[in-house]
N, C-alpha and C positions, 0 to 999 in steps of 0.2 A: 413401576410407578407406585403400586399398593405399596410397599417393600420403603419404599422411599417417603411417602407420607404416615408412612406406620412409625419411623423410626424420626421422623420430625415431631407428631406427637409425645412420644416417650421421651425426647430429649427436653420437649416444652414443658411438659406435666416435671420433670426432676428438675428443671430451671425453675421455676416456680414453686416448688420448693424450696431453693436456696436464696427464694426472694430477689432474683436478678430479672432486671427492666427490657423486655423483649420490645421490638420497634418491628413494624412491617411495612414496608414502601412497594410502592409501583409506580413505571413505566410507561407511558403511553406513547405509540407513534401511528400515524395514519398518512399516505402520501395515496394520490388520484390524477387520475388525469383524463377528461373528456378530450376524446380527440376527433378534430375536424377535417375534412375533406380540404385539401390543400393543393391545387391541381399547379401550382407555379412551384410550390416546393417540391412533389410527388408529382409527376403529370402521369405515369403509367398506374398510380396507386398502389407498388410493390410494397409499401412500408403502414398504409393503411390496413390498421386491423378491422375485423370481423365484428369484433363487440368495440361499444362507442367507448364505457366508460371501464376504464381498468385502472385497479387499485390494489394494495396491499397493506399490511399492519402488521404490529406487535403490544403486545404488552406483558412485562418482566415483574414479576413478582418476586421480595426476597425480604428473608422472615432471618430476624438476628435475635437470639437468646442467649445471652453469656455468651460461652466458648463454642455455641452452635450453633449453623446458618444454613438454609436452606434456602430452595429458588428455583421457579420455573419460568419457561416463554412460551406461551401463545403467540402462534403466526400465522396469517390468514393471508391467501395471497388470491383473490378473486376478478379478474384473474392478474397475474406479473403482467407489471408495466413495462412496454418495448425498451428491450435495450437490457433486461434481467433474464440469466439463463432461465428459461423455460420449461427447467424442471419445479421449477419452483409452482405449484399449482394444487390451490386446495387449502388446508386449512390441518390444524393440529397444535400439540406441545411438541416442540423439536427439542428442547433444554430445559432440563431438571437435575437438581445436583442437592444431596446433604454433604455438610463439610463442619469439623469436629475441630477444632484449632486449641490445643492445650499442653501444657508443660512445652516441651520440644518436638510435638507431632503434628503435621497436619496433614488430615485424612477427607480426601474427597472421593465419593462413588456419585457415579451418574456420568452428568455432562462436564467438564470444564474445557479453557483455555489455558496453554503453559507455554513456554519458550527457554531452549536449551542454549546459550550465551545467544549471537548473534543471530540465530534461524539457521545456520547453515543446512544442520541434517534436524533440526526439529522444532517446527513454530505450529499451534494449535493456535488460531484466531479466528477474528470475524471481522471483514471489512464490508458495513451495511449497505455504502453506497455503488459497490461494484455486482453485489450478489454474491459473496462469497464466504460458507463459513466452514469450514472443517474441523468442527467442535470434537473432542475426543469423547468416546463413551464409555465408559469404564470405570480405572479405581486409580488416583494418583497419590502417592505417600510425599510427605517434605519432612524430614527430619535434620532438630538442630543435635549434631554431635559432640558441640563443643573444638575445641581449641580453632575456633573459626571457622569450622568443615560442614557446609553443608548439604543432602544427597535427597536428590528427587529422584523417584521413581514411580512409571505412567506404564500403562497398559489396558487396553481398548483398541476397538474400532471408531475409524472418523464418518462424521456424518458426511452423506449424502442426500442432498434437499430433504424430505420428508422417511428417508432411510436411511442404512448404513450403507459403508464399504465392506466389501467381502473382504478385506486384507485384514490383517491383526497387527497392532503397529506394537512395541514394545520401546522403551526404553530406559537411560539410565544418567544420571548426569550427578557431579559433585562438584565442589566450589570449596576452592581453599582462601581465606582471608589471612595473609602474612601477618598484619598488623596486630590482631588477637595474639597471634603466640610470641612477636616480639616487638611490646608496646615502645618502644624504644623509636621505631619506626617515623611514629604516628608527630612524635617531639619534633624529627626534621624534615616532616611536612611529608614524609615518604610513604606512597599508601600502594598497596599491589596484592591481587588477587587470581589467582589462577583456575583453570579450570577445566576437565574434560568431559566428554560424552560417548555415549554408545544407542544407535538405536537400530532396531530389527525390524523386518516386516515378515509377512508370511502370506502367502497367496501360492496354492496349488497351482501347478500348470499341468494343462492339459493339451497341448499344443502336439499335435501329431507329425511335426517335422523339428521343430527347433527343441533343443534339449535345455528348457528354464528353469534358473532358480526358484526355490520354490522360497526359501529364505534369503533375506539378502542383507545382508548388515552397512553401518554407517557409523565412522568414528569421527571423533573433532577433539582438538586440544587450542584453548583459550589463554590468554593475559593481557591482564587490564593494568596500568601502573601510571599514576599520577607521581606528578615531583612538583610541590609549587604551581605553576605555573602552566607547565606542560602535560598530557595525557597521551597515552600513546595505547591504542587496544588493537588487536592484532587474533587471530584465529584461520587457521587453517582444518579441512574437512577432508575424509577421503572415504569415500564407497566404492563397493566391490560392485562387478559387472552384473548389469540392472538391465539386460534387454526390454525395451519399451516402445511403446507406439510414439512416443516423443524423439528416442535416440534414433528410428528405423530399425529397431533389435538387432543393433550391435553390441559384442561383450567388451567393451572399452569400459574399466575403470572409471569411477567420477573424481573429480578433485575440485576444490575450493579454496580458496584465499583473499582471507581480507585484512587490512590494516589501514589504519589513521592514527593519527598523530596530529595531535592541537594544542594551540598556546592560546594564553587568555590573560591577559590585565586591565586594568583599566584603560578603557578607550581603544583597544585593539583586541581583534581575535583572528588567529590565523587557523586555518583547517586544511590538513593534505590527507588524500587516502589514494591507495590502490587495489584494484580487484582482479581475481584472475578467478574465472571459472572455464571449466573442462567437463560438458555430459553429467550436468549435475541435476538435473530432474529426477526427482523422485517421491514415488507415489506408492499409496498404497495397493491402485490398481494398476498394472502397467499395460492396461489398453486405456488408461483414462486421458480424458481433452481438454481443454481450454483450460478452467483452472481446478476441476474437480480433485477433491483425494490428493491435495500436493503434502507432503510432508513435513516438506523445508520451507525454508522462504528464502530466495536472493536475493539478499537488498540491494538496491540503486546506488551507485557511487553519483546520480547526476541530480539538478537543483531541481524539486518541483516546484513546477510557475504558478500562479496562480488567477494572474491575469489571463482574459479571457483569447486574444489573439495569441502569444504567447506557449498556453496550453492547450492551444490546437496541436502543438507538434511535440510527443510526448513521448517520454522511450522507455521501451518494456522491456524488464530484464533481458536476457537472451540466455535459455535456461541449458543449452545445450552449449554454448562457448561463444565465451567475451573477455572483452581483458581491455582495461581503461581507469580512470582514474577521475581525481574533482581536485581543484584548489580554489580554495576562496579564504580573502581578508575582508575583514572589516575593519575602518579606522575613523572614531569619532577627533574631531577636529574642535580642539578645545572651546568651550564656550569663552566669551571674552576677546578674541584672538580678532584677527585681522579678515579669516578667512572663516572662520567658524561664529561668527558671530554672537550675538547678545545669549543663543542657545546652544549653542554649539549645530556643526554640519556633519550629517554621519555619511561613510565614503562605504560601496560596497561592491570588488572585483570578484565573480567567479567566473570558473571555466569549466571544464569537465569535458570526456572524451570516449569511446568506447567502439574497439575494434574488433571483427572476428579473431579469433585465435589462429594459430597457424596448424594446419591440417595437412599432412603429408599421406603419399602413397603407402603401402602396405607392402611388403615383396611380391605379392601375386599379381599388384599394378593396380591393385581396388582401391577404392576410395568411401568408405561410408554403406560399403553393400551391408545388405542384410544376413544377419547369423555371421559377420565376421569379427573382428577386434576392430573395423572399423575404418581406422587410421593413425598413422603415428606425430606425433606434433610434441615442438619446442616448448618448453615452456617460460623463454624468456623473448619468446618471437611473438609482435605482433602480426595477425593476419592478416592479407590485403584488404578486406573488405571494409571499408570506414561504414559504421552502423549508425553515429551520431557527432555530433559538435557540439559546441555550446558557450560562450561568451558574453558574459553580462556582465553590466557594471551600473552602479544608481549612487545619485547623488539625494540624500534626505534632509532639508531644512527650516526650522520652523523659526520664521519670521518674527512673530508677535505671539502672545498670548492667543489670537483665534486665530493666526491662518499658518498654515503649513502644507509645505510642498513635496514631490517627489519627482524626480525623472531617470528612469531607465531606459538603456537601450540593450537589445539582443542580436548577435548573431549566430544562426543556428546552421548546420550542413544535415538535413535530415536522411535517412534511407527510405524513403518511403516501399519502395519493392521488397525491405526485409522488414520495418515498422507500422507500415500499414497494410499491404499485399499480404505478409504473412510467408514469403519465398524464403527457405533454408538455405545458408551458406552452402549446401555441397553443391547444390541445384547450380550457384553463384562462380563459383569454383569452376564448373566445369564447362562452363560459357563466360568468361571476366568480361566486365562492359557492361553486361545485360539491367544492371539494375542501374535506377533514375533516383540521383541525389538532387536534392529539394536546398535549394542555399535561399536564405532568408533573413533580412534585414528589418526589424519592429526597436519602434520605441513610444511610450508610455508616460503621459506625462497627468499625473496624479496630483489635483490640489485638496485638503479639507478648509473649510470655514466653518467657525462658531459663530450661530447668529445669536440675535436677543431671545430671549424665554427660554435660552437651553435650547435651542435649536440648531441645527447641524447641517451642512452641505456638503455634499461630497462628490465630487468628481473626478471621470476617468477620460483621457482623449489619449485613442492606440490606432497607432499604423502598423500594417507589415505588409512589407514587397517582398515577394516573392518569386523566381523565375521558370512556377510551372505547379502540378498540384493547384491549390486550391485557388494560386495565382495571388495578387492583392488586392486588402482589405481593410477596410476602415473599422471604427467605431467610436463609440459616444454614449458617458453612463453618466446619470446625475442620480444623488443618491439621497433624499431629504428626511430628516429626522427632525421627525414634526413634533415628538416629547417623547421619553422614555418609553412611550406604550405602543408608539406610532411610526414606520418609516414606510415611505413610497418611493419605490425605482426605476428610473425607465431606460431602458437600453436600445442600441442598435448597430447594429453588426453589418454592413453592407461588402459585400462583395465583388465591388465593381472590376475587379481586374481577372476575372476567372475567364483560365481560359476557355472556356465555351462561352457563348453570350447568353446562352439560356440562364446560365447559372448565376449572371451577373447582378441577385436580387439583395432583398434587405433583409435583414432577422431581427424583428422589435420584440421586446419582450416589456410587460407592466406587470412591476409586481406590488403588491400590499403586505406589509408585514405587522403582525399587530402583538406586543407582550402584554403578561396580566400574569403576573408574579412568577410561577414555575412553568407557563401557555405560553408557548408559542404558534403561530397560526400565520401562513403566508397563502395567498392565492397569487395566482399570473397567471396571463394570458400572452402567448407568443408563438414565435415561431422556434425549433431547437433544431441548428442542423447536425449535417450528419459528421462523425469524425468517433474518435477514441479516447475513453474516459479513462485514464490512469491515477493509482495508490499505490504508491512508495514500489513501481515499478512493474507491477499488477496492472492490467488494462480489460477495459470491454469496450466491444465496438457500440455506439449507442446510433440508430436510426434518425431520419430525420421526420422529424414532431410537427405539428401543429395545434393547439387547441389551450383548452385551460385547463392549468393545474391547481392542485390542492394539497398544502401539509401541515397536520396538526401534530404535537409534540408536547407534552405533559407530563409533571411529576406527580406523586401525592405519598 
């Protein structure tokens, strides 16, 4: 840190020389939560903490002088509010980074985030609302080479809450742009870029039975190619055998595959992809859990909902093997028309699916043992196991100048024994039957109004039937925007069809939200129950809450 604010000095003292205009901004975030004794939500008390009021924060500081930028965070977590891993405790700088950007270089030491095409074998991020950062530590290079070619190269350790990972992650990735070297391209509309990677890790084993890698590599090859209309991006990934506390430490190969392919013009857009992963967890520790130390990222081929019934039932990648897909169109319905009205009506079908992969015996009759290859599996074979469903479709209409509508409907086939249990296919495989599909019926009927003074109404009225799990459920959100500076919301989430009758209660929530130029500032008071909070396929299980909350949020 000395090293780093020694060299952010001497970059500012030579900027200031050359008379260029430095700016420095911060950050502010604060979220709380007083939590109260809830004996109809909680009767045993399991989810009641110890200490009443728990909170956390940050604030990011970042200093830009010419070609030179610097930046630290402050994180104070006093202590992690339920439902955030619980390493998280205490207080410190977790992120500091100088970064040098000029001619065709850029040079970062410290902390940063990066991403190699799609995640497959290497995403460095931060998602703040799940607990999750695995910021790299180190030194990353970007260099432009010319004829369109350009080559990142990272190397560090990933954080770990308030420390690092003992592994050493390396990598390497380049990016070719066709169009630079034949502009010719660009005239019929034709644009196409391609791309490869390579990344390492490195972690001693010490393991007194199983003979582990100590280095383990990870390659990928990318293309992206637009025509007009159409896009079509496409990446396959393959890593060498990764025994880990995820796989069961078996030496089975990873593999990865993703593509989509979309059309887009006026009034339409169509989306199709498919995914196929095979044992693709990978981490810089391979005894690491939940989401600690992950390397890569596998993104979700399925829609996140956003509605509050809806994204009760929510599907997390499946980092060890899944194979499934998404379709959806969108088709606006001309304004004018018969059926589209004075504004036009927008139309919108997705689906999406996602099944185990197929897992075969081994010649010795094993399936998944430990210290073996594992298993052997098709890779044009879906696996029996249905993981998820998903079928929605909404129609969107705006009536008049102040009011407008929405109504969707959902049907979902959830696995709850592998989505929320947390039960492994081979577990699944070797007993079929055993796990409980959650089939579910919800629709959603969304109106806004503009009232006089600039004033706003919003509301939401959502069912979903369900036949088991959490059962059915109602709700009811009005949402008023009293002026630019002012909204009050009140919600309610009743339960009545769960199967237990204890459980058959209500979850009100009041919240107040107030802005004041770059402030934001919300309190509520409610109840939060319990389920699984998912990011683009990423989950935590969040507790069930009671009390009031607090979050402030500030620029300067």
């Amino acid at each position: 840190m000395k090293k780093l604010l020694l060299l952010a000095l001497c970059a500012s003292t030579w900027s200031a020389w050359g008379q260029q205009q430095s700016t420095l901004r911060a950050i502010l975030q604060s979220d709380a939560q007083w939590y109260l004794r809830d004996e109809v939500l909680d009767p045993s008390g399991e989810f009641y903490p110890d200490e009443r009021l728990l909170g956390q924060g940050f604030a990011l500081f970042t200093y830009t002088d010419g070609d030179f930028s610097a930046g630290m965070r402050y994180e104070n977590y006093q202590n992690v509010m339920l439902g955030f891993p619980p390493g998280y405790r205490g207080e410190g700088i977790s992120y500091r980074y100088a970064r040098l950007n000029r001619d065709r270089w850029n040079i970062t030491v410290g902390n940063f985030y990066e991403q190699f095409g799609s995640g497959l074998i290497f995403r460095s991020y931060e998602e703040r609302g799940l607990g999750l950062d695995n910021a790299m530590d180190g030194v990353r290079i970007i260099t432009d080479l010319g004829h369109g070619l350009t080559v990142k190269g990272v190397l560090g350790r990933q954080r770990l809450y308030f420390g690092k990972g003992e592994g050493i992650v390396r990598g390497l990735d380049g990016e070719w742009s066709l169009n630079q070297v034949f502009p010719s391209l660009s005239e019929k509309q034709f644009y196409a870029t391609l791309g490869g990677s390579f990344v390492s890790k490195f972690q001693k084993s010490f393991d007194p039975v199983l003979n582990l890698p100590n280095n383990v590599g990870a390659w990928a090859t990318r293309a992206n190619v637009t025509y007009k209309g159409f896009a079509w991006n496409t990446e396959y990934a393959y890593k060498i055998n990764d025994p880990s506390y995820d796989n069961g430490y078996i030496y089975r190969p990873g593999t990865a595959f993703l593509s989509t392919l979309s059309f887009s013009k006026k009034g339409l857009g169509i989306l199709a992809s498919v995914k196929r992963i095979d044992n693709m967890s990978f981490r810089s520790n391979r005894d690491g859990q939940q989401f600690d130390l992950f390397i890569n990222f596998l993104p979700p081929t399925t829609k996140p909902h956003t509605y509050a019934l809806a994204a009760l039932y929510p599907y997390a990648t499946q980092v060890n093997g899944e194979m499934g897909g998404q379709f959806e169109i969108n088709y606006m319905i001309p304004r004018g028309s018969k059926w589209g009205g004075k504004y036009g009506t927008q139309l919108s079908l997705n689906t999406s699916m996602a099944n185990s992969i197929d897992k075969g015996f081994l010649e010795d009759g094993t399936r998944g043992e430990k210290g073996t290859q594992g298993y052997t599996s098709n890779p044009f074979a879906f696996g029996p196991i249905v993981y998820f469903r998903d079928v929605n479709a909404s129609v969107a209409r705006k009536f008049s100048k102040k009011f407008k509508s929405q109504l969707t409907l959902f049907n979902f086939q959830y696995n709850k024994t592998v989505l929320n249990d947390g039960v492994g296919d081979i577990t699944l495989l070797e007993a079929p039957g055993t796990d409980s599909i959650i089939h579910v019926q919800a629709v959603v009927w969304e109106n806004q109004i503009k009232l006089p003074k600039g004033q706003t109404l919003r509301t939401e009225f959502q069912l979903a039937l369900a036949d088991g799990f959490r059962g059915d459920m109602a709700m009811g959100l009005a949402e008023w925007t009293l002026s630019p500076d002012w909204t009050i919301a009140v919600q309610d989430i009743y339960n009545y069809g769960h199967p237990s009758e204890s459980r058959r209660i209500h979850y009100p929530i009041l919240s107040l939200i107030h802005f004041n130029g770059p402030t934001r500032v919300q309190i509520g008071y409610g109840r939060q129950q319990q389920g699984i909070f998912c990011v683009g396929g990423v989950c935590r299980v969040v507790p069930p809450s009671s009390g009031l909350s607090f979050s402030l949020t500030t620029s300067l």
